[in-house]
Gaussian input, Z-matrix of N, CA and C with variables (Angstrom, degrees):
# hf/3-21g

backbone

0 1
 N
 C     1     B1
 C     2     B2     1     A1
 N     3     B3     2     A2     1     D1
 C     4     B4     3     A3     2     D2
 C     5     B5     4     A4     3     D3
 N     6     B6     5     A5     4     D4
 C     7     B7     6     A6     5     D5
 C     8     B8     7     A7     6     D6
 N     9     B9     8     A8     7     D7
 C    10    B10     9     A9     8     D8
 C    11    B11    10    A10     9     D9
 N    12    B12    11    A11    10    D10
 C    13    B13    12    A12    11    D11
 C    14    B14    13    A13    12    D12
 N    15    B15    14    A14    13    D13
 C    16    B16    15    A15    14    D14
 C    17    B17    16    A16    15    D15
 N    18    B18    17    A17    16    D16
 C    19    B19    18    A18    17    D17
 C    20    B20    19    A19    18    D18
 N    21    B21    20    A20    19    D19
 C    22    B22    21    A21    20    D20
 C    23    B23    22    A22    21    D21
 N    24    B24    23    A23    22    D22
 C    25    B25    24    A24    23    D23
 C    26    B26    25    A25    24    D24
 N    27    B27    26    A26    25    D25
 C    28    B28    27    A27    26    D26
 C    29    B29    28    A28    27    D27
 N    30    B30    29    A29    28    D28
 C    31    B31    30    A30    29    D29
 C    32    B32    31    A31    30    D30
 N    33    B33    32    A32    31    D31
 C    34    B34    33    A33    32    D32
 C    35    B35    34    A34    33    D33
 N    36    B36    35    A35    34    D34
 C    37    B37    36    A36    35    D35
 C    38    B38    37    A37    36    D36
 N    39    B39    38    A38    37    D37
 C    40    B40    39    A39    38    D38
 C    41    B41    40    A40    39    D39
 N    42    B42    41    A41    40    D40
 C    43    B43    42    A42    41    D41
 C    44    B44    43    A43    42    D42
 N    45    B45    44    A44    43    D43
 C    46    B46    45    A45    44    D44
 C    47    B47    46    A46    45    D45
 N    48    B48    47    A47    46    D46
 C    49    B49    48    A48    47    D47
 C    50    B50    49    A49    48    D48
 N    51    B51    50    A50    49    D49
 C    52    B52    51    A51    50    D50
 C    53    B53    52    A52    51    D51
 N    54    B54    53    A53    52    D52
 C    55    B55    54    A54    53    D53
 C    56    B56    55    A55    54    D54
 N    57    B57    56    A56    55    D55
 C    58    B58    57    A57    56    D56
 C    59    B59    58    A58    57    D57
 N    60    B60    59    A59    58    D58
 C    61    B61    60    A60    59    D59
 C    62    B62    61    A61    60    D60
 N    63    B63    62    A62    61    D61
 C    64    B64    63    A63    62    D62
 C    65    B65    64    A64    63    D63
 N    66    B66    65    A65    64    D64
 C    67    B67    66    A66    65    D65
 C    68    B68    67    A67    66    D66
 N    69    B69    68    A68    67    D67
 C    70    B70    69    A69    68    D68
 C    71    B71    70    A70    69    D69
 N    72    B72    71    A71    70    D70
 C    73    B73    72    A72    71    D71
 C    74    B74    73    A73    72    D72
 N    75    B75    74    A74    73    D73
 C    76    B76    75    A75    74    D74
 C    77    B77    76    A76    75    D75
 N    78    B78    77    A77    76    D76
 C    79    B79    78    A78    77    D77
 C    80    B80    79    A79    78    D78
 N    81    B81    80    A80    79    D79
 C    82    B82    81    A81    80    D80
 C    83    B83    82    A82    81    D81
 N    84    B84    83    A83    82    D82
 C    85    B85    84    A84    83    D83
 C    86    B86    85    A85    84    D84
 N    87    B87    86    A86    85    D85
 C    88    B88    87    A87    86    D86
 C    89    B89    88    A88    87    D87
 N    90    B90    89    A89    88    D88
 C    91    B91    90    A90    89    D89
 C    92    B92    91    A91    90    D90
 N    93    B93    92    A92    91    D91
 C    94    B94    93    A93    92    D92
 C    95    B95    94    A94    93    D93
 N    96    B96    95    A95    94    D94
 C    97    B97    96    A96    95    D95
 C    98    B98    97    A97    96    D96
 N    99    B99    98    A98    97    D97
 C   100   B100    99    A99    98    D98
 C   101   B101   100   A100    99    D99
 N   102   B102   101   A101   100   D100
 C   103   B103   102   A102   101   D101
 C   104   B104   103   A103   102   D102
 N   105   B105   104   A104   103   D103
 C   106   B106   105   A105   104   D104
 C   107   B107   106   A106   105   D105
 N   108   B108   107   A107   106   D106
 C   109   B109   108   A108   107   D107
 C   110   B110   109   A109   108   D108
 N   111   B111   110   A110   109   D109
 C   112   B112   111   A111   110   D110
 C   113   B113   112   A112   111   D111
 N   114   B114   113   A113   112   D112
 C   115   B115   114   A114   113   D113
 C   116   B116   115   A115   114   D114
 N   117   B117   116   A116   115   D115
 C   118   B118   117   A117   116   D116
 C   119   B119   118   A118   117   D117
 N   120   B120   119   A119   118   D118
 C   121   B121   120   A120   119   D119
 C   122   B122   121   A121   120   D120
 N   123   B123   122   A122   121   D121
 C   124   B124   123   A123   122   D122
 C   125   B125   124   A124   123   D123
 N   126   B126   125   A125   124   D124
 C   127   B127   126   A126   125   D125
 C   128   B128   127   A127   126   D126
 N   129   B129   128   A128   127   D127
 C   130   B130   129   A129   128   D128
 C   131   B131   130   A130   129   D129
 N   132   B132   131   A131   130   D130
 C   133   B133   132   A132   131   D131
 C   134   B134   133   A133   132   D132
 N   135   B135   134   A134   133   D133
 C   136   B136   135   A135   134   D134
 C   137   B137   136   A136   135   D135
 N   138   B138   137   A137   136   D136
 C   139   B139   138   A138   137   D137
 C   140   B140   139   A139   138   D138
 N   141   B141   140   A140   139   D139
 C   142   B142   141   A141   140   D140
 C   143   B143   142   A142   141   D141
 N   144   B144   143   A143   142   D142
 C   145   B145   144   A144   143   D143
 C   146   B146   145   A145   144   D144
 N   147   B147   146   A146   145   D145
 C   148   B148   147   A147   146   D146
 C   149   B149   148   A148   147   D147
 N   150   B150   149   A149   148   D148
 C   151   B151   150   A150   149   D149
 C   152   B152   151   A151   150   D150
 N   153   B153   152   A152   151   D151
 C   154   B154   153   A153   152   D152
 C   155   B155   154   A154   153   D153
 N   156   B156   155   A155   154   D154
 C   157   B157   156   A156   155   D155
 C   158   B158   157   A157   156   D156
 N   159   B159   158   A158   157   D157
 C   160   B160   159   A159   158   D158
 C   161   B161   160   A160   159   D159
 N   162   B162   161   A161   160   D160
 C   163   B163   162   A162   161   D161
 C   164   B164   163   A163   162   D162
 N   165   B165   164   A164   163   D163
 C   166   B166   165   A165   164   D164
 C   167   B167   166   A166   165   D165
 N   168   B168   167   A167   166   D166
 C   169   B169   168   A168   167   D167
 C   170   B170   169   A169   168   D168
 N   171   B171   170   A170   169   D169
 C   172   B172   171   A171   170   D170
 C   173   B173   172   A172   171   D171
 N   174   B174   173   A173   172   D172
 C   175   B175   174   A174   173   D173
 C   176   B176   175   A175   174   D174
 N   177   B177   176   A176   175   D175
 C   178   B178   177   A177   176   D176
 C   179   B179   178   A178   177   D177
 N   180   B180   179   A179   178   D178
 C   181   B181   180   A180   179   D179
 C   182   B182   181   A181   180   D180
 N   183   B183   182   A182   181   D181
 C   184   B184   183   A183   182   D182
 C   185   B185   184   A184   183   D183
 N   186   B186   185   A185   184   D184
 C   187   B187   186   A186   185   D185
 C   188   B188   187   A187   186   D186
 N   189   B189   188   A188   187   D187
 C   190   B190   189   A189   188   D188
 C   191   B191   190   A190   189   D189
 N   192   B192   191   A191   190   D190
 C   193   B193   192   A192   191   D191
 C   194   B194   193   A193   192   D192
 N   195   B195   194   A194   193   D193
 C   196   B196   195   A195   194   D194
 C   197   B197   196   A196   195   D195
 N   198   B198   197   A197   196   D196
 C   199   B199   198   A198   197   D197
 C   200   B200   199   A199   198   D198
 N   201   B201   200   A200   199   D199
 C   202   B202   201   A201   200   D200
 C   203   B203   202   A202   201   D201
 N   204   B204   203   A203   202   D202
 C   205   B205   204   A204   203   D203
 C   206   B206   205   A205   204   D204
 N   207   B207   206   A206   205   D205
 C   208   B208   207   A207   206   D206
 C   209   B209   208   A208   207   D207
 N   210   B210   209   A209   208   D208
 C   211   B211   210   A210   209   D209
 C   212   B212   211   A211   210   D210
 N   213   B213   212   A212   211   D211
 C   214   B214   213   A213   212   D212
 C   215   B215   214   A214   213   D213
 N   216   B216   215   A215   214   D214
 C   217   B217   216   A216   215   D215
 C   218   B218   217   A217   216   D216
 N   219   B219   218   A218   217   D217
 C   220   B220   219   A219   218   D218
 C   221   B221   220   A220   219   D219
 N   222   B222   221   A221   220   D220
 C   223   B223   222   A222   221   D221
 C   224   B224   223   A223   222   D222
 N   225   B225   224   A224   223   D223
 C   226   B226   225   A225   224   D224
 C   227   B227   226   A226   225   D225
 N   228   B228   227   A227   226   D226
 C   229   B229   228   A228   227   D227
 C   230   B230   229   A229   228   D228
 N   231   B231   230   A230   229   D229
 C   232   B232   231   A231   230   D230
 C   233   B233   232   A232   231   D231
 N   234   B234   233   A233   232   D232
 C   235   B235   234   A234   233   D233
 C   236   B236   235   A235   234   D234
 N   237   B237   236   A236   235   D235
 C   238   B238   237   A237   236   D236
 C   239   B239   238   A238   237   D237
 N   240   B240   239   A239   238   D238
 C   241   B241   240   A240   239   D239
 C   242   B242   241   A241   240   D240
 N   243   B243   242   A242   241   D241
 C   244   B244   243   A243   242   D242
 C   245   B245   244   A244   243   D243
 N   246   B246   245   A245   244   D244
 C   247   B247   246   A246   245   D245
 C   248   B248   247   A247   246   D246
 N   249   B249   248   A248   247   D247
 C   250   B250   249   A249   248   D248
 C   251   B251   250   A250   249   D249
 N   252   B252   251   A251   250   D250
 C   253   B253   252   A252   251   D251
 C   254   B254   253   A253   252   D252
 N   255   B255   254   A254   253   D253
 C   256   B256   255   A255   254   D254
 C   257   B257   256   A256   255   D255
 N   258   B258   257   A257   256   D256
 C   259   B259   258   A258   257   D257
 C   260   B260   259   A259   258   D258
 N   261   B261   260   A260   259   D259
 C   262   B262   261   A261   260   D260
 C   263   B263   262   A262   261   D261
 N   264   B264   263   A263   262   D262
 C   265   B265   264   A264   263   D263
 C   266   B266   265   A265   264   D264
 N   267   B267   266   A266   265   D265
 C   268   B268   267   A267   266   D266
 C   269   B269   268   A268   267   D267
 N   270   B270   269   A269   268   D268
 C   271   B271   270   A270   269   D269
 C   272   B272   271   A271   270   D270
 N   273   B273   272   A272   271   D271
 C   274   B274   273   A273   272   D272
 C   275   B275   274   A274   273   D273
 N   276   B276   275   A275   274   D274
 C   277   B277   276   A276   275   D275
 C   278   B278   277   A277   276   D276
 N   279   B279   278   A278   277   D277
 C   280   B280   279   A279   278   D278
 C   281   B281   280   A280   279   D279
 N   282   B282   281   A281   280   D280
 C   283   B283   282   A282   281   D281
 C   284   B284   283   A283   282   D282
 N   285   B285   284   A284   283   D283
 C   286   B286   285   A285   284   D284
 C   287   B287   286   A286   285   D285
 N   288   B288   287   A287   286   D286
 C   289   B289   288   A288   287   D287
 C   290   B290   289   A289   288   D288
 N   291   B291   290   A290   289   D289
 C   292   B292   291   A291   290   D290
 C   293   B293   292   A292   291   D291
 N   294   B294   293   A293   292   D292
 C   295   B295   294   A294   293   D293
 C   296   B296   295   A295   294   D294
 N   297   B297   296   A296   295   D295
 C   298   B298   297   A297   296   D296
 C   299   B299   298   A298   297   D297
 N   300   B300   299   A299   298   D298
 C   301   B301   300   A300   299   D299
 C   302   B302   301   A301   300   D300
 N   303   B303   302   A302   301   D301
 C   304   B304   303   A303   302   D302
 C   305   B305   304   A304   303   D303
 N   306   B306   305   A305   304   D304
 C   307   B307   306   A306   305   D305
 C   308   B308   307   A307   306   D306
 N   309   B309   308   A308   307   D307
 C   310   B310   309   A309   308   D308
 C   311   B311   310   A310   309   D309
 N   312   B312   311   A311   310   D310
 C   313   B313   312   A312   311   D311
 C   314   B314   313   A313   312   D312
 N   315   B315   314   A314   313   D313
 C   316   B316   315   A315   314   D314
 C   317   B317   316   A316   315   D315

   B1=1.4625
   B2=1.5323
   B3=1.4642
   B4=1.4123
   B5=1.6723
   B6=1.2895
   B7=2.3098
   B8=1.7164
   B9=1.3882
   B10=1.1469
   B11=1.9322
   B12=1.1763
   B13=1.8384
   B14=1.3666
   B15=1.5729
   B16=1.4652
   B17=1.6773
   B18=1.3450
   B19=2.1280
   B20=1.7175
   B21=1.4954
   B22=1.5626
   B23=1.9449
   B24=0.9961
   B25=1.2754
   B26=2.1948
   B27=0.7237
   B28=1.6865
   B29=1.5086
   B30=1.7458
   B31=1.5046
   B32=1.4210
   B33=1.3275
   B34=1.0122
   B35=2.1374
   B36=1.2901
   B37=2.0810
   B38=2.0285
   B39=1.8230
   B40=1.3616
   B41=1.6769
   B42=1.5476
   B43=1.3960
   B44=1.3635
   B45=1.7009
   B46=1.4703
   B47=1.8574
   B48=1.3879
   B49=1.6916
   B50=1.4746
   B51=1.3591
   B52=2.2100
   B53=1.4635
   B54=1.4059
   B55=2.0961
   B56=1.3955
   B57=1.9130
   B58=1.7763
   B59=0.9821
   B60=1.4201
   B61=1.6390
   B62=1.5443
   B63=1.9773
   B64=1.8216
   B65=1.6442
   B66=1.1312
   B67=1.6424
   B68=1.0448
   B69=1.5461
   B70=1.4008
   B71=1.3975
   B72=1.5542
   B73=1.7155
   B74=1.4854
   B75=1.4420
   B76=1.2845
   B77=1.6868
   B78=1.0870
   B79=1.4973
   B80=1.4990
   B81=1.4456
   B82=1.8238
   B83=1.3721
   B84=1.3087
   B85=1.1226
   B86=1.7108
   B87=1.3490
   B88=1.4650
   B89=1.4149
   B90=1.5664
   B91=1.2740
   B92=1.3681
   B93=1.4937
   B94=1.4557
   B95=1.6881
   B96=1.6446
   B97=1.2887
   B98=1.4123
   B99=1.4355
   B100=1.6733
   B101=1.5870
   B102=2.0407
   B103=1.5912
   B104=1.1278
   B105=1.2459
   B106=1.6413
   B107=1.6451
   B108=1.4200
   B109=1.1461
   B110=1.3785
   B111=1.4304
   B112=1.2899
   B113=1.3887
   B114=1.3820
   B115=2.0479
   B116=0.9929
   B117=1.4223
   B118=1.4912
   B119=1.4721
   B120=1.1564
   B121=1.6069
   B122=1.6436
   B123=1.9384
   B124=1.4180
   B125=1.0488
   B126=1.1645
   B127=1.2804
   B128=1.7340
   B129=1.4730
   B130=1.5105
   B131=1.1932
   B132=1.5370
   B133=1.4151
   B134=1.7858
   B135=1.4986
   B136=1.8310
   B137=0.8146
   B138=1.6432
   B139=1.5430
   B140=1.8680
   B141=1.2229
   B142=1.3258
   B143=1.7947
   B144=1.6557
   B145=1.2788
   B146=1.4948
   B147=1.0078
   B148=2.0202
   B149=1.4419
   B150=1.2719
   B151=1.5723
   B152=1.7115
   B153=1.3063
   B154=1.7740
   B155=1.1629
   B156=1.1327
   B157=1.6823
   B158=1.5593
   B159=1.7165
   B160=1.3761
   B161=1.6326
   B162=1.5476
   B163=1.3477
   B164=1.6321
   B165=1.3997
   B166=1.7650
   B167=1.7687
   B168=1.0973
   B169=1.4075
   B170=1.6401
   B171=1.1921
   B172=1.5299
   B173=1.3660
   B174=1.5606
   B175=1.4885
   B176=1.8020
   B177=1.0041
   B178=1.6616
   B179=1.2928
   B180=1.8421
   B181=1.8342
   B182=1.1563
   B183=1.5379
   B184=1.6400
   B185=1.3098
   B186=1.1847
   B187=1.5672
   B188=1.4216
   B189=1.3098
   B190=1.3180
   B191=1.3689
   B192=1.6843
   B193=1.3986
   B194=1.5001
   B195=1.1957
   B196=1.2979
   B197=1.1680
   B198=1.6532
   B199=1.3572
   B200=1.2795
   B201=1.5554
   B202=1.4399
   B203=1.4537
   B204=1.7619
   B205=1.7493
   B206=1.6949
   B207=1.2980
   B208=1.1856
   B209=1.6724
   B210=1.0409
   B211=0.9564
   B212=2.0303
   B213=1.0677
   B214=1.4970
   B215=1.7944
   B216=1.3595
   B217=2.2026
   B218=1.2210
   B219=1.2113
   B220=2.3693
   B221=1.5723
   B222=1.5584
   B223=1.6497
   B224=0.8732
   B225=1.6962
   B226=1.3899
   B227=0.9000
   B228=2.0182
   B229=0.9894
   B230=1.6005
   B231=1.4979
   B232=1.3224
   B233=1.3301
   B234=1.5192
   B235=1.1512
   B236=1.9411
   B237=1.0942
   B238=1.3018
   B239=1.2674
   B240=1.6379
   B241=1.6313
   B242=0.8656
   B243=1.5625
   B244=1.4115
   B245=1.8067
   B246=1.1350
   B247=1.2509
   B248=1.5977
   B249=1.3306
   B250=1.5608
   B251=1.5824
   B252=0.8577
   B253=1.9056
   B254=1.4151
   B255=1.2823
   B256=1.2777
   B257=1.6533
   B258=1.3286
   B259=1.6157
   B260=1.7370
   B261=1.1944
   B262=1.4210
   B263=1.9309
   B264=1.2815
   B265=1.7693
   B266=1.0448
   B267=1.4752
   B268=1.3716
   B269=1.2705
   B270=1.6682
   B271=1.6075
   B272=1.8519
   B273=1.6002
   B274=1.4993
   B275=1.7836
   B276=1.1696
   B277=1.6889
   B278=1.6395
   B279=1.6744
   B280=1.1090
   B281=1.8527
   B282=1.4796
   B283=1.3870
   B284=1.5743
   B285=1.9572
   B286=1.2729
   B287=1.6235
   B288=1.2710
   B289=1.3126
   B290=1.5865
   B291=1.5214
   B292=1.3726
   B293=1.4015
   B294=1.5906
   B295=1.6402
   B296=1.1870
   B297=1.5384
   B298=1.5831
   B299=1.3549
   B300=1.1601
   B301=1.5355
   B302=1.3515
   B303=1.3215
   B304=1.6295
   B305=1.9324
   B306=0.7710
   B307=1.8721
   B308=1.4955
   B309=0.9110
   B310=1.3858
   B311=1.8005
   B312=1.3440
   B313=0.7372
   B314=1.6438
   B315=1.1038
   B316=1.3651
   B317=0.9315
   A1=108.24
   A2=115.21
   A3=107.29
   A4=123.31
   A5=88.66
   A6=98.28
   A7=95.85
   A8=107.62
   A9=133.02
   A10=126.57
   A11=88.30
   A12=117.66
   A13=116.77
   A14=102.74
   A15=99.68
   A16=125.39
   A17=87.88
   A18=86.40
   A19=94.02
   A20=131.45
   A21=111.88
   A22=96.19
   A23=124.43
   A24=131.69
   A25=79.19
   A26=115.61
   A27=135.66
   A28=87.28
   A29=124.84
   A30=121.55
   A31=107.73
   A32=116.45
   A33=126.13
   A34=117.15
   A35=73.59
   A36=85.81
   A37=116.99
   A38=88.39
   A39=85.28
   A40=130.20
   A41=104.63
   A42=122.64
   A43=86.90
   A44=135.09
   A45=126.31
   A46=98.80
   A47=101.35
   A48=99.85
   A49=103.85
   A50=124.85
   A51=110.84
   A52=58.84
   A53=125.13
   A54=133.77
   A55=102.35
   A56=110.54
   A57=105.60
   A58=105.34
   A59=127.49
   A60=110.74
   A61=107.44
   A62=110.53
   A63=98.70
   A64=102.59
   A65=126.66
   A66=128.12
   A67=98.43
   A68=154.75
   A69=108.86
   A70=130.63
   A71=108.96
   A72=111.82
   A73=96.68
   A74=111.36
   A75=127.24
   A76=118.72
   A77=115.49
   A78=131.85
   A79=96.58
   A80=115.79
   A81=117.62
   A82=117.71
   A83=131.36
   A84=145.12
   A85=116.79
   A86=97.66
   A87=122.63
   A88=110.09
   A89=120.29
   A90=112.69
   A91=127.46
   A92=125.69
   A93=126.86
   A94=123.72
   A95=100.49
   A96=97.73
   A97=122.65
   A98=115.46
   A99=125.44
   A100=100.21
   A101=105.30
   A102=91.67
   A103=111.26
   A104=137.07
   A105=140.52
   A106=119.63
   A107=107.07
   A108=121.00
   A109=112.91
   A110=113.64
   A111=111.29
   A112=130.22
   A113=100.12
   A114=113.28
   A115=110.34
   A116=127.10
   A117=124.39
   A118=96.59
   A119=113.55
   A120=118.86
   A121=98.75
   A122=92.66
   A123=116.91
   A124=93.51
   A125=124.44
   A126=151.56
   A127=127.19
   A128=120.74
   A129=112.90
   A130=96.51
   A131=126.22
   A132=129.09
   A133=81.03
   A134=78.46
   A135=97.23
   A136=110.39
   A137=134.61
   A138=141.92
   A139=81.89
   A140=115.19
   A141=122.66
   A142=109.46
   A143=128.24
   A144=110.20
   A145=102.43
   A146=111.38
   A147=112.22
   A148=91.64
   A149=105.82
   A150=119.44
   A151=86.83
   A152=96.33
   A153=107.81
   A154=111.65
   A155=103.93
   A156=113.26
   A157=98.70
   A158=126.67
   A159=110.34
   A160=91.25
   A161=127.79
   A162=105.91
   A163=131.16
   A164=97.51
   A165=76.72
   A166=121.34
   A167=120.17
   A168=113.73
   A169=140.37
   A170=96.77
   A171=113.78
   A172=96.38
   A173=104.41
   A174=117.13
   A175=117.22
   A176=106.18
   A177=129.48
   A178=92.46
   A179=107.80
   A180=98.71
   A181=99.94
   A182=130.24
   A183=109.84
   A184=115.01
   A185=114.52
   A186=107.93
   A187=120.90
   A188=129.29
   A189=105.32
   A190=139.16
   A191=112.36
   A192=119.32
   A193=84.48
   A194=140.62
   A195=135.01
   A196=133.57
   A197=122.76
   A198=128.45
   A199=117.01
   A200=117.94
   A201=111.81
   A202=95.44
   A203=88.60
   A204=110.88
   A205=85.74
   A206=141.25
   A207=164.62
   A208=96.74
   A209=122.40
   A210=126.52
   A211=126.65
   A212=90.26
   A213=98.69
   A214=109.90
   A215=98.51
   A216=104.31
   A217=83.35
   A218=115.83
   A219=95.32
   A220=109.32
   A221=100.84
   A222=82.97
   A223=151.48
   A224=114.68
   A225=147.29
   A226=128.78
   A227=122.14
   A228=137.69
   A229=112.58
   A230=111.16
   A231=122.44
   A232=142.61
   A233=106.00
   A234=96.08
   A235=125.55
   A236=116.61
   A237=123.58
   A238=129.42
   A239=105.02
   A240=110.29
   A241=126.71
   A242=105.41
   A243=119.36
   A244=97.23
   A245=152.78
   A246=149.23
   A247=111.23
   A248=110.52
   A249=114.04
   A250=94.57
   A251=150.61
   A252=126.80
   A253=85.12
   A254=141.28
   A255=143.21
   A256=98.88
   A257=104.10
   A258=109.58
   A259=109.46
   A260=121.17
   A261=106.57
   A262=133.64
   A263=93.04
   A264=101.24
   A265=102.61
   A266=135.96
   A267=147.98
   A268=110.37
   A269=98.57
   A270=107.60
   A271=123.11
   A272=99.39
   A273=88.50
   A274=126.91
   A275=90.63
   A276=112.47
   A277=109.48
   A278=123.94
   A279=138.04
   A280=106.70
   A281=124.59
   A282=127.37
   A283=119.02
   A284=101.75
   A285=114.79
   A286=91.68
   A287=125.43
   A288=115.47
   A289=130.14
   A290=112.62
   A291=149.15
   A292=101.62
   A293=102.75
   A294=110.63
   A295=96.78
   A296=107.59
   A297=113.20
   A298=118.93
   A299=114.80
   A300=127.16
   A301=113.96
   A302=112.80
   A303=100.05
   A304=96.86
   A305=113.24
   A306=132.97
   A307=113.79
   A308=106.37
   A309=100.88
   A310=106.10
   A311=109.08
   A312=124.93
   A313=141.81
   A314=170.37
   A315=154.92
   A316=113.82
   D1=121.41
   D2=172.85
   D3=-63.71
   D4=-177.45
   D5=-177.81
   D6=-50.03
   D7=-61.33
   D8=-166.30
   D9=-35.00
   D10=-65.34
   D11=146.09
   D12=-27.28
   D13=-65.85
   D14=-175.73
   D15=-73.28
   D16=-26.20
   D17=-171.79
   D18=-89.87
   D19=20.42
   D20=-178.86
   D21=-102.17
   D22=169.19
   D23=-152.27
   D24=-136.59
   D25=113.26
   D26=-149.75
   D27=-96.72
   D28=-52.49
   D29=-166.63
   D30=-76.43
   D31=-31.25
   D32=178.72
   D33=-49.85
   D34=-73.45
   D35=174.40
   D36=-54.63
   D37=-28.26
   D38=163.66
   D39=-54.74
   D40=-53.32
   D41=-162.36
   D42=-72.96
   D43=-43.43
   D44=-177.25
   D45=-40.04
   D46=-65.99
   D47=-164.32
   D48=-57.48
   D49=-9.22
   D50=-173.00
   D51=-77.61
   D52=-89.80
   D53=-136.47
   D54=-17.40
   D55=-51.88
   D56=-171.09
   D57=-79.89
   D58=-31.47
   D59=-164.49
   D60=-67.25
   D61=-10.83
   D62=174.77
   D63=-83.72
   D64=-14.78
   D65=171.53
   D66=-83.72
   D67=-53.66
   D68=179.54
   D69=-92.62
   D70=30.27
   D71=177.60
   D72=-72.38
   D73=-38.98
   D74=-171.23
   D75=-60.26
   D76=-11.95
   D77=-156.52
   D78=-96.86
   D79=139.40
   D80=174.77
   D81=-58.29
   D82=149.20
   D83=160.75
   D84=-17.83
   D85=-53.43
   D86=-172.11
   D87=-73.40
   D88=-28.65
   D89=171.04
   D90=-43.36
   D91=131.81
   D92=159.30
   D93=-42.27
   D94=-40.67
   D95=171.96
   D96=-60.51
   D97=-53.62
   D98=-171.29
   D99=-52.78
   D100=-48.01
   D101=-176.83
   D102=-52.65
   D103=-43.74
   D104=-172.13
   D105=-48.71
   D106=-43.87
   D107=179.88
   D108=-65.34
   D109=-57.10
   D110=-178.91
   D111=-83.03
   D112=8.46
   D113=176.35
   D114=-49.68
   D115=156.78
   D116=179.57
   D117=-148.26
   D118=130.16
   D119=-168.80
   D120=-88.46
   D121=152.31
   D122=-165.27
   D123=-98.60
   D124=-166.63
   D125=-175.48
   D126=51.79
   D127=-154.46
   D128=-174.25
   D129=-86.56
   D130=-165.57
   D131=173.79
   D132=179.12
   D133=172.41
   D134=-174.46
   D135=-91.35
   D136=154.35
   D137=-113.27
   D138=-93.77
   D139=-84.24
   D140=-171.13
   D141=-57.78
   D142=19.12
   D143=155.74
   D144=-126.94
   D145=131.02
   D146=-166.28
   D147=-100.37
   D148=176.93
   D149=-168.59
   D150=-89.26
   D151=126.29
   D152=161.40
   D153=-139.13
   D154=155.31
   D155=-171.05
   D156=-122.81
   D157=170.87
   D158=-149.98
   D159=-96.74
   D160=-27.48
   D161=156.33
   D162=-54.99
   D163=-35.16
   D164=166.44
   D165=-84.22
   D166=-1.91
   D167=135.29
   D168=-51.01
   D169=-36.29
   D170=-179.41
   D171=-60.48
   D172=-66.72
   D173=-157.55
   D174=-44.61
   D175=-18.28
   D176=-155.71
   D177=-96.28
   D178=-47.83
   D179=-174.76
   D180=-80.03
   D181=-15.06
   D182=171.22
   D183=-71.10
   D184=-59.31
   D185=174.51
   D186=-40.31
   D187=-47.59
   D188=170.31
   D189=-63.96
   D190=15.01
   D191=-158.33
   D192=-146.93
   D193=26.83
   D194=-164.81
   D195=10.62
   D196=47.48
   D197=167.97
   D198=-94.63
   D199=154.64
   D200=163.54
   D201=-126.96
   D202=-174.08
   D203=-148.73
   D204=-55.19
   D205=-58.15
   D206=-131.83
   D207=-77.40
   D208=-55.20
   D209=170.98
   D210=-76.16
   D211=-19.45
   D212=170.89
   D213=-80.70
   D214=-14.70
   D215=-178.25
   D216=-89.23
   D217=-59.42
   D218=-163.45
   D219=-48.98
   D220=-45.11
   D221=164.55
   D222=-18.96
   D223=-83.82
   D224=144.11
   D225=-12.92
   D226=-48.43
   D227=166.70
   D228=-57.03
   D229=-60.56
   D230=158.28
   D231=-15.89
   D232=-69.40
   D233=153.87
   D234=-98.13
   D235=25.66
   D236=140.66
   D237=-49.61
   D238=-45.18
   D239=169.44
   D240=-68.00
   D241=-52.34
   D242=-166.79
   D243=-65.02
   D244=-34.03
   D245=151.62
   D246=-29.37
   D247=-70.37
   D248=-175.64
   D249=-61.96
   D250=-33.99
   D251=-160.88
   D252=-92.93
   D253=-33.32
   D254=171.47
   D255=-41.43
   D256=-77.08
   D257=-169.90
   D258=-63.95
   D259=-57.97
   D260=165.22
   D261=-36.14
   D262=-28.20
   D263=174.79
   D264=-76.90
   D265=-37.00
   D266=-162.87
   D267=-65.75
   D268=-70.51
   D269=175.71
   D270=-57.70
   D271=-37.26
   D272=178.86
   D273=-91.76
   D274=-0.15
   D275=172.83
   D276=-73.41
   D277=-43.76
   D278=-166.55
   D279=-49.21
   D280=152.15
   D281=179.74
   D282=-56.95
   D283=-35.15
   D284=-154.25
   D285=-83.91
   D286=-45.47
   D287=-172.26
   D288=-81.80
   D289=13.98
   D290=169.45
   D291=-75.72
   D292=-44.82
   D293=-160.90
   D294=-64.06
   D295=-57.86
   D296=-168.76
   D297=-57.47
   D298=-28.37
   D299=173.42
   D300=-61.14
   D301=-37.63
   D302=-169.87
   D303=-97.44
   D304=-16.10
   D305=153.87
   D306=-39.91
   D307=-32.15
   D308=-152.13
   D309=-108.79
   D310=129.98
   D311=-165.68
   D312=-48.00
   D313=122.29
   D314=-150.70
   D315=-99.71

């Protein structure tokens, strides 16, 4: 096993891929991303590696953690917010945008 292997935290990057896979359920048909997701490679391959695609990877780490797609979007959504009230406190808390505030005209 390389250096590399050992210092990555494996459950972690899992639950990253459920979080996106509920952002791109959400995504149009037409998206490049969704096509990406749902590609499924052609050709032969070697006996013991089957054609998988990275949603059917996903699907596998949900099942072992009993999530579905449905529940992986409230997530997402979730902390979607919790990001924006994060960044909104940030920005309007800051000294400089106080300035402008009391700047600004009536």
């Amino acid at each position: 096993m390389s250096m590399i292997n050992k210092n990555i935290n494996w459950d972690i990057l899992d639950f990253r891929d459920i979080l996106w896979a509920g952002h791109v359920v959400r995504r149009d048909e037409e998206s490049h991303l969704k096509q990406a997701w749902l590609f499924k490679p052609e050709g032969r391959r070697p006996r013991d590696n089957p054609k998988k695609s990275w949603w059917d990877q996903v699907q596998s780490d949900m099942e072992e953690i009993n999530l579905t797609i449905e529940e992986a979007q409230v997530r997402w959504r979730l902390i979607s917010i919790i990001f924006l009230l994060y960044f909104f406190y940030y920005f309007f808390t800051q000294p400089r945008f106080l300035v402008i505030l009391k700047n600004f005209p009536k």
